[in-house]
MARNU-571048 format. One line per 10 residues: number of its first residue (from 1); their letters; for each residue x negated, y negated, z negated of C-alpha. Coordinates in steps of 0.5 Angstrom, whole numbers, plus 500, padded with zeros to 3 digits. Layout:
<pts>
NUM> A> X Y Z | ... .
</pts>
This chain:
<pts>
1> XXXXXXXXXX> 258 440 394 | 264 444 397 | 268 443 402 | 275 447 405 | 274 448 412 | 281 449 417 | 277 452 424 | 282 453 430 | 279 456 437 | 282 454 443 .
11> XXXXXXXXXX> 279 457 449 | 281 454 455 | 285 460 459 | 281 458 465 | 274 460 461 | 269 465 464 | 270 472 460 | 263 473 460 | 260 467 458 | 266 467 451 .
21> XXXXXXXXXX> 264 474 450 | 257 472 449 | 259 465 445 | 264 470 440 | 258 474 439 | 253 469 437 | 258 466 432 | 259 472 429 | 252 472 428 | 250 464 426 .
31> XXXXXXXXXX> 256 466 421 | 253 472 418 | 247 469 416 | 250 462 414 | 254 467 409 | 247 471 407 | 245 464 405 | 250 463 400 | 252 457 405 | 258 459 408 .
41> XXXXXXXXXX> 261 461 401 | 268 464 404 | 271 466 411 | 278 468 411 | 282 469 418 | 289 466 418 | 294 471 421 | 297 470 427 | 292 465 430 | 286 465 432 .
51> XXXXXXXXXX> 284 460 426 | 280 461 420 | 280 458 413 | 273 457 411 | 268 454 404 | 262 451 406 | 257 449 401 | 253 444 403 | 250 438 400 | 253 433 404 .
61> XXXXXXXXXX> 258 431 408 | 253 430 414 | 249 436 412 | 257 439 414 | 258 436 420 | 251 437 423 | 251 445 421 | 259 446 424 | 256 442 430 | 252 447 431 .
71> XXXXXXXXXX> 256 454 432 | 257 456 439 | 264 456 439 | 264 449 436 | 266 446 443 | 273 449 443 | 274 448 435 | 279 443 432 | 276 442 425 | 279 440 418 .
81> XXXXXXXXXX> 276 438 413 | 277 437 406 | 272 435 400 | 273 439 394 | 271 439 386 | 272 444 381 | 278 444 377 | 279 442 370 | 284 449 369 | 278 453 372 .
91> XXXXXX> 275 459 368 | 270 461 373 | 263 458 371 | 260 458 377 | 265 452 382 | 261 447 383 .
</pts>
């Protein structure tokens, strides 16, 4: 099932730099290697803010709320999410 997933990251201002550094490193790599498994299907950076917009696919909603609650920057995320389907009018074979 896919999902579209809207990801804005609020770092409190007071946060230890350090301690950021370290969580924005291992969110690079959890969502590289997401990406490698075909779960993370597409990752697009929103300009002008810290943000992003994002396609997962996953089996369910749950399997979705338990693998974003495990990305390190989760804690200072606001998270949208919308269920998608494939389209009727699509020509790409592979939409699920």
């Amino acid at each position: 099932m896919l999902f579209h997933v809207t990801m804005d990251v609020r770092i409190p201002h007071d946060a230890d730099p350090a301690k950021i550094d370290r969580l924005k490193a291992e969110e690079k790599a959890r969502a590289q290697d997401l990406q490698r498994q075909g779960i993370w299907r597409h990752l697009w950076r929103v300009a002008g803010r810290y943000s992003n917009v994002s396609v997962f696919d996953v089996a369910d909603a749950q399997t979705l709320h338990d693998l974003l609650s495990t990305l390190p920057l989760f804690p200072y995320m606001d998270v949208q999410v919308t269920a998608l389907c494939r389209h009727p009018s699509s020509i790409h074979e592979d939409d699920r």
